[in-house]
N, C-alpha and C positions, 0 to 999 in steps of 0.2 A: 745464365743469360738467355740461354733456350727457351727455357720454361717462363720468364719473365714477356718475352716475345710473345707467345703464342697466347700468356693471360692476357697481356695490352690488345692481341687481335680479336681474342672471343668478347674483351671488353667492347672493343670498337662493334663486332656484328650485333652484341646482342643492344647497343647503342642505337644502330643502326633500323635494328628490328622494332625499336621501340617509336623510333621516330617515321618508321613507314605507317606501324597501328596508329599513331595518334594524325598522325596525314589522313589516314584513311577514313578515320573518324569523322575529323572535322570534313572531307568530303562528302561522305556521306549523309551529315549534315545540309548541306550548299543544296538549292535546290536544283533540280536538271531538268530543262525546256525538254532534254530529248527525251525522256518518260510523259511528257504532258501529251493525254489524248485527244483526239479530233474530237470537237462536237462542232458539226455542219447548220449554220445558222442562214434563213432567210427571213425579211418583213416588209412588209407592206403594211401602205398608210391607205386605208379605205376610205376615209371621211373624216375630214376636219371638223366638226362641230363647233369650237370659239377657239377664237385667239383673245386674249383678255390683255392688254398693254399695260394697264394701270395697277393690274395686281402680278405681274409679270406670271403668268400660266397660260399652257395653251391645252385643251382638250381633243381628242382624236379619238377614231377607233380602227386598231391595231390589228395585223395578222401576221404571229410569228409561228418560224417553223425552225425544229429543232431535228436534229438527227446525227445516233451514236451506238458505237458497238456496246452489245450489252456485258462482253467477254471484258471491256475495257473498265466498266464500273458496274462489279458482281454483287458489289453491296446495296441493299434498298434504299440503307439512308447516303449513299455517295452517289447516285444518279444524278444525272444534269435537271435544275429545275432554274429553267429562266425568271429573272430576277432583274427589276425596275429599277434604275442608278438614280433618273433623276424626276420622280415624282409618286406617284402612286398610281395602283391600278384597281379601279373602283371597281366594278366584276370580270370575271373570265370565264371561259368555257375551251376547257382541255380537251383531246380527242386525240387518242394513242394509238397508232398504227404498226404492227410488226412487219417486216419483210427478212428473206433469207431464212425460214426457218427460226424464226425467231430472233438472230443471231443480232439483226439491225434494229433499231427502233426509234422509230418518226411519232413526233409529240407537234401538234397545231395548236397553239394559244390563241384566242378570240377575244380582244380583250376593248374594254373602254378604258381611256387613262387618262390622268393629269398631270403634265410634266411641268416643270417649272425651268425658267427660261428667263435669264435680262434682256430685258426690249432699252432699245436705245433711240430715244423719242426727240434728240438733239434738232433733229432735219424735220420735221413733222409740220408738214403734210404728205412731205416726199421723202418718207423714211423707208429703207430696207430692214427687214429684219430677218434676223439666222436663226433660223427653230433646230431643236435635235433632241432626237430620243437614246436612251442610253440602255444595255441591257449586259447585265452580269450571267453568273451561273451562282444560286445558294449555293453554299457552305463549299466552294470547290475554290481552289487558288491557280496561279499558273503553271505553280509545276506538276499539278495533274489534270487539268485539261485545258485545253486552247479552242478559239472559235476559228472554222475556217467559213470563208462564205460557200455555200451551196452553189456550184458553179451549174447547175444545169436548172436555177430557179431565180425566177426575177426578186430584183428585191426595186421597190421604189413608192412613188405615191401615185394615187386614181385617176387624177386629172388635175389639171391645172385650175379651169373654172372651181368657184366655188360650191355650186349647187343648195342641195341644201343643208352641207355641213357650215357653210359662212351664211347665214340666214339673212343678212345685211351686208352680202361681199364686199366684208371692207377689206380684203386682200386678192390679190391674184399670186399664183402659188408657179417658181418656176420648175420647169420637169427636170433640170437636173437636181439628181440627188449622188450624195457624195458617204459613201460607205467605207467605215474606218474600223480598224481593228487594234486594239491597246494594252498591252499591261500596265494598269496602274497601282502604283502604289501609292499606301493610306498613309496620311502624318502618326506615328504609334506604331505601325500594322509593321512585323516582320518578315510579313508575305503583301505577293502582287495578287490581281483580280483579273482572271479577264473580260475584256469588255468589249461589248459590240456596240455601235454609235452610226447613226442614218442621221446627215446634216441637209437642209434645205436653205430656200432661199423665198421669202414671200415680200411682195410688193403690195404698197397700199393702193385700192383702187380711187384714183384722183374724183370720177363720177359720181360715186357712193360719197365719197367726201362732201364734195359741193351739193346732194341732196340733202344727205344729214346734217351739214354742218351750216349751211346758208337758206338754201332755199325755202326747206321744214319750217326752221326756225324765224325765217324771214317772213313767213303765209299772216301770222298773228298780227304783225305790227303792219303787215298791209291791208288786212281787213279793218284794224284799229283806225287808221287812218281814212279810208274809203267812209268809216261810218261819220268822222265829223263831217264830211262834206253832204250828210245825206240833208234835206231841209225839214225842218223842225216843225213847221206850220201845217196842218193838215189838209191834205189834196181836198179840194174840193169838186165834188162833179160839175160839168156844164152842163 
């Protein structure tokens, strides 16, 4: 009966044992936010160039800044390389800065883009519209690395006038800007992204409206009309 015991207990540990390795498997499997490393993100919107309503895209030109230990991502092709969510980035110009001995490194992207954006035209002439820029990191997911905001670096847009990125200010642009940070997940995808996302808020300008939309348009049929009343007979001197 002894001997029966003590097989039923080595049964039960090595039971045991078996069911801690396959625990441990599948967690180490699971991914873990606490391994995902810092990459320090700021941007800046320099210049608005168009908002286009009717093909819903708006163009800009961008200034992001990235920064991350290089002890974090020792492999060339695992480095952070910022990454466009929602349009495209027609050229760039990168500019890598070390600090710490190497140990830090700050990357400035320079970029013209086209994002693509639903304008909602329901209220139009007095419509608002939410523009936003979206920024991932290539080939990296969340459980190895996360976006913090750069706490000692502004992030927002240039000004509010148009100048001469709204070449026709058909907008006024407001100066809050709203900085969000996300892991999303993809429909398919068995991993998350992280994502850095700058939302604004732009106003149609009502004066630009009533030049382009009335007035411009209105010059033709007032000269049209001015000409029947001219007289047909020719002046004759006295």
């Amino acid at each position: 009966r002894v001997q029966a015991v003590l097989v039923c207990d080595s049964l039960r540990n090595g039971f045991d044992m078996m069911l801690a390795i396959a625990l441990a498997i599948v967690l180490s499997g699971t991914p873990s936010h606490a391994s995902a490393h810092p990459v320090y993100v700021s941007a800046f919107i320099s210049e608005i160039d168009d908002i286009d309503e009717f093909h819903n895209k708006w163009t800009a030109d961008l200034i992001v800044n990235i920064e991350y230990n290089n002890t974090d991502f020792p492999l060339p092709d695992s480095q952070p390389v910022i990454e466009l969510e929602n349009g495209i980035i027609k050229n760039s110009i990168e500019t890598r800065k070390g600090q710490d001995l190497g140990m830090s490194n700050i990357i400035t992207y320079q970029m013209k883009a086209e994002m693509t954006c639903h304008f909602f035209l329901s209220m139009y002439p007095f419509d608002k519209q939410n523009l936003f820029v979206e920024f991932s990191l290539k080939g990296l997911t969340s459980a190895e690395a996360e976006f913090v905001i750069m706490p000692d670096a502004d992030s927002g847009i240039a000004a509010s006038e148009t100048g001469r990125a709204f070449i026709q200010a058909k907008y006024r642009v407001k100066d809050e800007v709203s900085l969000e940070l996300e892991e999303r997940q993809y429909t398919g995808m068995p991993y998350a992204k992280p994502v850095f996302s700058m939302r604004f808020e732009v106003h149609r300008n009502l004066p630009n409206y009533f030049l382009d939309c009335i007035i411009i348009p209105g010059l033709p049929p007032l000269f049209a009309i001015s000409a029947i009343h001219l007289p047909l007979s020719p002046i004759m001197p006295r």
